[in-house]
C-alpha positions in Angstrom: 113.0 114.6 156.3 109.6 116.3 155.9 107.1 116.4 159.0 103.5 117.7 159.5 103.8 120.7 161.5 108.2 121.8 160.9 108.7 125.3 160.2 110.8 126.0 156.5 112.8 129.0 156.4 111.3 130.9 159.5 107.9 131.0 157.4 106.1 128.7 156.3 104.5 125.7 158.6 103.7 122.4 156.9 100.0 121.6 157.1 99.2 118.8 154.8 101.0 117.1 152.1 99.4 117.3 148.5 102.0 115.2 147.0 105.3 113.2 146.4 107.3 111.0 143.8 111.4 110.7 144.0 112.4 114.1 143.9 109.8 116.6 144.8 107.4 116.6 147.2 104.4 119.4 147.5 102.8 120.8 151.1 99.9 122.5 152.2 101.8 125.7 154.6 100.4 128.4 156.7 102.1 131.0 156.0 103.8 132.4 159.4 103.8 136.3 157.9 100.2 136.0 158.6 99.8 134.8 162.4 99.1 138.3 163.8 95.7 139.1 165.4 94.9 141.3 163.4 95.6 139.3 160.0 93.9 135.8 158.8 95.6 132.9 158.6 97.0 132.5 155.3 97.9 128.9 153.3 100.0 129.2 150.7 101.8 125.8 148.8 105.0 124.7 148.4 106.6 123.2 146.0 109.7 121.5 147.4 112.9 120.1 144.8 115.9 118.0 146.2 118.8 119.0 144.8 120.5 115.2 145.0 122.8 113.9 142.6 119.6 111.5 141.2 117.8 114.2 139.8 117.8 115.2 136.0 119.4 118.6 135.1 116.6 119.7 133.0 114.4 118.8 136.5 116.1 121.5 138.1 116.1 123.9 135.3 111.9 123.4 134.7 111.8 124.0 138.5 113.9 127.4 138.3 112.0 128.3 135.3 108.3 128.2 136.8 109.7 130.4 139.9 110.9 132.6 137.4 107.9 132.4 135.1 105.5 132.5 137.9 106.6 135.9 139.4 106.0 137.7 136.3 102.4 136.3 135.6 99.4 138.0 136.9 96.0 137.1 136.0 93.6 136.2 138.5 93.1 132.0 137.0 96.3 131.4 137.8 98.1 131.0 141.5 100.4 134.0 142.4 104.1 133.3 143.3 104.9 134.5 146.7 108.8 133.2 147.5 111.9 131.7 146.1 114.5 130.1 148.4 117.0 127.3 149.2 117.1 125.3 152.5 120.5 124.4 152.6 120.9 122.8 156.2 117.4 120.6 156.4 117.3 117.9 159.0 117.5 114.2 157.9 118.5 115.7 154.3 121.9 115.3 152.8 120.8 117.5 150.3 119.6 121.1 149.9 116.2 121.8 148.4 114.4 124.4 146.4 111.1 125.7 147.4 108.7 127.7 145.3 105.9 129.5 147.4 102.6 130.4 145.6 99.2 131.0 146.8 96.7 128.7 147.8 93.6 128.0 145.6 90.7 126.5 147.7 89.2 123.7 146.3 89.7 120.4 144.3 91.1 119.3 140.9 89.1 118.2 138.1 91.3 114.6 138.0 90.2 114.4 141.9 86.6 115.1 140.9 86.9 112.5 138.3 88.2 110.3 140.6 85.2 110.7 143.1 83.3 109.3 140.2 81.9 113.0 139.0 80.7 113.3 135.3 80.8 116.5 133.4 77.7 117.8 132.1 77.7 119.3 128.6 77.1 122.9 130.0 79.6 122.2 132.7 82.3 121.5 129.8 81.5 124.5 127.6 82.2 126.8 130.6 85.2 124.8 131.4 86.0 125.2 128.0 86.0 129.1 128.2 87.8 129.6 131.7 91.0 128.0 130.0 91.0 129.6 127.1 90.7 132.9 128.6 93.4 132.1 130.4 95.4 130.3 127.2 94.5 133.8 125.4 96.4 135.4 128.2 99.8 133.3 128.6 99.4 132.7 124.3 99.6 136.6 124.0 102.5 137.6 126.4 105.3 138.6 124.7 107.4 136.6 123.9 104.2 134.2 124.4 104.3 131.1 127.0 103.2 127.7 126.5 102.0 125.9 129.2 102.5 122.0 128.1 101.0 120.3 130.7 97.1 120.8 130.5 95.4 117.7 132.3 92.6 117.8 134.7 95.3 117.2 137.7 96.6 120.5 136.7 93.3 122.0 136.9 91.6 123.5 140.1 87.8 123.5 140.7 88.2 126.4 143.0 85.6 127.0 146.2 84.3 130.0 143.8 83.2 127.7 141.1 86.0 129.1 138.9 88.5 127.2 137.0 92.4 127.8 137.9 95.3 126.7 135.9 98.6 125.2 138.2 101.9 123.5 137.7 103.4 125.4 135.5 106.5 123.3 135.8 106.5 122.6 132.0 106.3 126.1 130.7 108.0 127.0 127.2 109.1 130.4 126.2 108.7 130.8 122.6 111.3 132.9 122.5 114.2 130.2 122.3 115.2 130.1 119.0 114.1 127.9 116.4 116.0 124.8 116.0 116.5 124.4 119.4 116.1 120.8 121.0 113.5 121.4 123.8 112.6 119.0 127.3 110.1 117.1 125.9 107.8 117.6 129.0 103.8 116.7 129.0 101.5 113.5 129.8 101.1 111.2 127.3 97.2 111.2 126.3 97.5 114.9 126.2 100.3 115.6 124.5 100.5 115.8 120.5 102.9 114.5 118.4 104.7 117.8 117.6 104.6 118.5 121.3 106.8 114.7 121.9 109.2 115.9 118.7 110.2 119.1 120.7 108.1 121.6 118.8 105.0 123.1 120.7 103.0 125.3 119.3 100.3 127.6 121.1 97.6 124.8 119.0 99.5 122.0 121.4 97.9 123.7 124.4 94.8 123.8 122.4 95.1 119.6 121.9 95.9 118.9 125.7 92.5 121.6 125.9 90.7 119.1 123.6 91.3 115.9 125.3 90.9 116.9 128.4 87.4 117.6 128.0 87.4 114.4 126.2 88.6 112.9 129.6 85.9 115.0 131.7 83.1 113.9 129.0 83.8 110.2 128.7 85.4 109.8 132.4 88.1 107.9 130.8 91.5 109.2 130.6 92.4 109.3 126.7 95.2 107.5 126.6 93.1 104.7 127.2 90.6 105.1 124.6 90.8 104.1 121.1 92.1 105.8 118.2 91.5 105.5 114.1 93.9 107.6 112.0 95.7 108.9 115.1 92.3 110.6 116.2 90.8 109.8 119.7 87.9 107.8 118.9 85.3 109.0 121.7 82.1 110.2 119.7 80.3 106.5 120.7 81.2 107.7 124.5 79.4 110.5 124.9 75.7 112.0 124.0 75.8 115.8 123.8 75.6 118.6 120.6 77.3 117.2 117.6 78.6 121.0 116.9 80.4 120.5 120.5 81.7 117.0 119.1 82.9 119.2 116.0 84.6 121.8 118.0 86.4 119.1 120.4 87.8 117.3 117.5 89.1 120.3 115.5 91.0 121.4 118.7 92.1 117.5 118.8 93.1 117.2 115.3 96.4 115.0 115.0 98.2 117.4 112.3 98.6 121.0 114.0 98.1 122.3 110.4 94.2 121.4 110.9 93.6 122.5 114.0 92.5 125.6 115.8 95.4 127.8 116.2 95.2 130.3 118.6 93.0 129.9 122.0 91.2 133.3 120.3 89.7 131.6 117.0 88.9 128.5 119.4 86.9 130.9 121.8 85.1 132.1 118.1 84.4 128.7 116.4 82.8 127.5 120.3 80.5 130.0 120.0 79.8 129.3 116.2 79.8 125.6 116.6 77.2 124.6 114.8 78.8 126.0 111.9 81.5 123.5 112.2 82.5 120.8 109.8 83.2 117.2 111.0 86.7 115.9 110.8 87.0 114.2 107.7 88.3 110.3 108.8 87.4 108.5 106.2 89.3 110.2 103.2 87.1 110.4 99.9 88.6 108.2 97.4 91.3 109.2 94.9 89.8 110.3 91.9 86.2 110.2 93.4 83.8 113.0 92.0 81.4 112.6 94.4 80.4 116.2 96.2 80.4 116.6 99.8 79.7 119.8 102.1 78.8 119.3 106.0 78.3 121.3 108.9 76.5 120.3 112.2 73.4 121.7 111.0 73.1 120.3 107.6 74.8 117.5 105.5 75.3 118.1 101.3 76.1 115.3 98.8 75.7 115.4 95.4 76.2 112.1 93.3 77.9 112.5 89.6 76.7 110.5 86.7 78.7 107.8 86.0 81.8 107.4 83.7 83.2 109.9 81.9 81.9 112.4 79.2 83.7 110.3 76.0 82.3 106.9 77.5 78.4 108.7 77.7 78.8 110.0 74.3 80.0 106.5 72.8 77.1 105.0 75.1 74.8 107.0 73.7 76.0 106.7 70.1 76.0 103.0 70.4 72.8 102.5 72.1 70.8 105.0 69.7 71.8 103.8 66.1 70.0 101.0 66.0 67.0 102.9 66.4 67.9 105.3 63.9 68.3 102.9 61.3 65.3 101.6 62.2 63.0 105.0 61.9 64.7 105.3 58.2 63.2 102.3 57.6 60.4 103.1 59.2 60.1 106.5 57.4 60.4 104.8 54.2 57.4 102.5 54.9 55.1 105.0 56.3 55.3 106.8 52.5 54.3 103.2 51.3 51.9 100.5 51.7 53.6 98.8 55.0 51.5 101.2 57.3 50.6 98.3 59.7 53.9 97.2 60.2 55.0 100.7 60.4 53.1 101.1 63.4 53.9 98.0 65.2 57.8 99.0 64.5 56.9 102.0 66.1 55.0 100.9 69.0 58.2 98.5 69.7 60.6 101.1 70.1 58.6 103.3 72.1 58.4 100.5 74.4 62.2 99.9 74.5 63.2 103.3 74.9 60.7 103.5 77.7 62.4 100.4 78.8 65.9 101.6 78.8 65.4 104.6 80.4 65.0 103.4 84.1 67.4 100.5 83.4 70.0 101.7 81.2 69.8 105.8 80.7 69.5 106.4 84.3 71.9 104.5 86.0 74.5 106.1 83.1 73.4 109.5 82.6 71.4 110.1 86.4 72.5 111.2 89.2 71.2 112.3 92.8 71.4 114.8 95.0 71.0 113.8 99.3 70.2 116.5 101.7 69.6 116.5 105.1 68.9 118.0 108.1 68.4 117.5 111.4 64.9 117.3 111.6 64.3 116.4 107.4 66.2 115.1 104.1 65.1 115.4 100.9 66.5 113.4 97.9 66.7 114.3 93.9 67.0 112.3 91.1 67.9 113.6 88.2 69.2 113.5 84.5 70.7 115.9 81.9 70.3 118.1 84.9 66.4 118.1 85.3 64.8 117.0 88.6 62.2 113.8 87.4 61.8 112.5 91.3 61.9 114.2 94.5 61.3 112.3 98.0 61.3 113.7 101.1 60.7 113.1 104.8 61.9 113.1 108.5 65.3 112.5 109.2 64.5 111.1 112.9 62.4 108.5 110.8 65.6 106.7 109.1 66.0 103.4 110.5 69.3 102.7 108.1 71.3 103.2 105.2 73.1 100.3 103.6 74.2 99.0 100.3 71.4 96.2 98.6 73.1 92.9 98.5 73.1 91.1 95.3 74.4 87.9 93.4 76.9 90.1 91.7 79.0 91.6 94.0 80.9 93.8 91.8 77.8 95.1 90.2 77.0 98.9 90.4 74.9 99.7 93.3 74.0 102.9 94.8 73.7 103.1 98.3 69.4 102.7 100.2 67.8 104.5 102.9 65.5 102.8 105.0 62.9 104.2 107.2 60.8 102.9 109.5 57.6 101.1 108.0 59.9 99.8 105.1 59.6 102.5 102.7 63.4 102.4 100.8 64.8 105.3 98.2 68.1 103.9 96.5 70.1 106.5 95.2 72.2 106.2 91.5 75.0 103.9 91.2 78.4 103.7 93.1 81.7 102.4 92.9 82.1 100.0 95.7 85.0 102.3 97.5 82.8 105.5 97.2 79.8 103.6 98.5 81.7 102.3 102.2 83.3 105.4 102.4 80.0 107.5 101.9 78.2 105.0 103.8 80.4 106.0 107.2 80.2 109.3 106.3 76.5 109.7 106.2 75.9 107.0 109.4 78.8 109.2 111.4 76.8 112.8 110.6 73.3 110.9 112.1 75.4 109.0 114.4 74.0 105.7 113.5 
């Protein structure tokens, strides 16, 4: 079999090996061509393929298919092919082999890095970031366009130029196969999104193995082994960096290709307007729920409606009110008489229970609030028939937490408080108990409780 040091086709002597399973086997070479004394010594790698019974067909045809796809690429990110051939008589094989020869990129891969215990930095991942797209831009654009499949840090090379080089493009897709067309499902799992696993990739499935990779290079955990809610990886409790970087990750990680960034273009755009970005939305707003949200990393909108509908305020209104009216006919009628002292008493009675059901009945029916914040203040607006009778305001860094009041009667309305430290409590108008839990996660995820 392979041995450090045998020659392969005349050319290419075998200096280290970089890696093995059942049927393949990769070598570091030096590349014969090169031995003169007036030339360098050259490494190139090889990328060897037993041709035995065991293997898969669609092994060998992936392995024909990046020789072929790697001799028409040129951008300088990614290795450059250099041979093609077929040992047919190697000794201690039964079988012959194919061997792909492509340059050599000094350096290590990210998976190795991680491995050594390295941690990204959140500058290190942005630039990261860029490299691969630039080069996604590239392969996405070719015509007909290629997809790569298998982006993982393994795959990626920390060259000795502090550049990062995209390998193993034993995966790649040509978008030109027709539609319809049952494809090699091919990828890692933890990488790989669903419509990647049900044969149809999409330039945006590069963008999701893009997405959690950097996950993986953020948290130092390989995301298949994280947790996920609603099919999303949950890693936002991992890491501590810009929440419009946290925004941008997750929308190039979204599990439904329909919401997520869909060229490596638009993705190089929305990184450098992340702050602009909306969270992902995991908590759905409740069916039938007025309530008004708007977020972005800088600023966080909601705007509470009054309660019930405009029928059931009128017939509040109408039922609450009458009995007063009666009673300033009567009242009317006395005032013209000789019942002036009890006139005034009525009167001072009713001023006193309107006053009364203003703040206990009016405004929890007819009020509602409006929340903002930002990242360094909030303000908060009561108000009713649309007029602005309370305004609080203060430091958002000062919020301690935001809950829901407990009370005897569970089912009661409640609006939703927010604490800050020293004690001081605003409560805003009254909630139905699904819009108050879901509104509750929402707010606590955009300060990241």
């Amino acid at each position: 079999m392979l041995e450090l040091g045998q020659i392969l086709g005349n050319r290419y002597k075998l200096e280290k090996k970089l890696g093995q399973d059942t049927s393949r086997q990769t070598w570091l070479a030096t590349s014969l061509d090169s031995q003169s004394q007036t030339e360098k010594t050259e490494q190139v790698v090889l990328k060897l393929l037993t041709l035995s019974p065991q293997i898969q067909w669609d092994e060998q045809k992936l392995f024909e298919r990046e020789a072929q796809v790697l001799k028409n690429l040129n951008h300088p990110r990614i290795p450059k092919y250099r041979d093609y051939f077929i040992l047919e008589d190697l000794p201690g094989s039964k079988f012959p082999w194919f061997v792909l020869v492509q340059n050599y990129i000094p350096g290590i891969s990210l998976q190795e890095a991680l491995n050594q215990g390295q941690r990204f930095a959140e500058s290190q991942v942005e630039k990261i970031a860029i490299e691969i797209l630039s080069i996604l831009v590239y392969l996405h654009e070719l015509n007909p366009p290629l997809l790569h499949r298998d982006i993982k840090p393994s795959n990626l090379i920390l060259g000795a130029d502090e550049r990062v080089y995209l390998v193993d493009f034993g995966a790649v897709q040509d978008k030109a196969v027709a539609e319809g067309v049952t494809f090699t499902v091919v990828g890692t799992y933890g990488y790989v999104p669903m419509e990647q696993f049900a044969g149809r990739a999409e330039p945006a499935s590069d963008l999701y193995a893009l997405g959690a990779t950097l996950i993986h290079l953020l948290t130092g955990t390989n995301p298949a082994d994280l947790p996920y809610e609603n099919s999303r990886i949950k890693f936002t409790n991992l890491v501590s960096i810009d929440l419009g970087l946290v925004n941008w990750i997750s929308k190039l990680t979204e599990p439904n290709i329909r919401d997520r960034i869909p060229t490596a273009k638009e993705a190089i755009t929305a990184l450098e307007n992340k702050h602009n970005l909306s969270s992902p939305v995991i908590n759905h707003k409740p069916t039938g729920s007025k309530i008004q949200l708007q977020q972005s990393a800088n600023c966080l909108e909601i705007k509470l409606p009054k309660r019930g509908g405009k029928s059931l305020r009128a017939f509040y209104l109408i039922g609450l009110f009458t009995p007063f009216i009666w009673q300033i006919v009567q009242m009317s009628s006395w005032s013209l008489g000789s019942h002036t002292t009890l006139f005034w008493f009525y009167l001072i009675i009713i001023l006193l229970s309107i006053f009364t059901i203003i703040p206990t009945t009016l405004l929890p029916v007819f009020g509602h609030t409006d929340l903002y914040f930002e990242r360094d203040k909030f303000e908060i607006q009561w108000k009713i028939f649309g007029f602005c009778y309370k305004r609080s305001h203060g430091k958002t860094q000062l919020i301690e937490k935001i809950y829901q009041e407990k009370t005897k009667k569970p089912l009661a309305p409640m609006g939703i408080t927010i604490e800050l430290v020293g004690g001081k409590k605003f409560t805003t108008t009254p909630l139905a108990i699904v819009e108050r839990h879901w509104l509750l996660d929402e707010i606590a995820d955009w300060l990241k409780f």
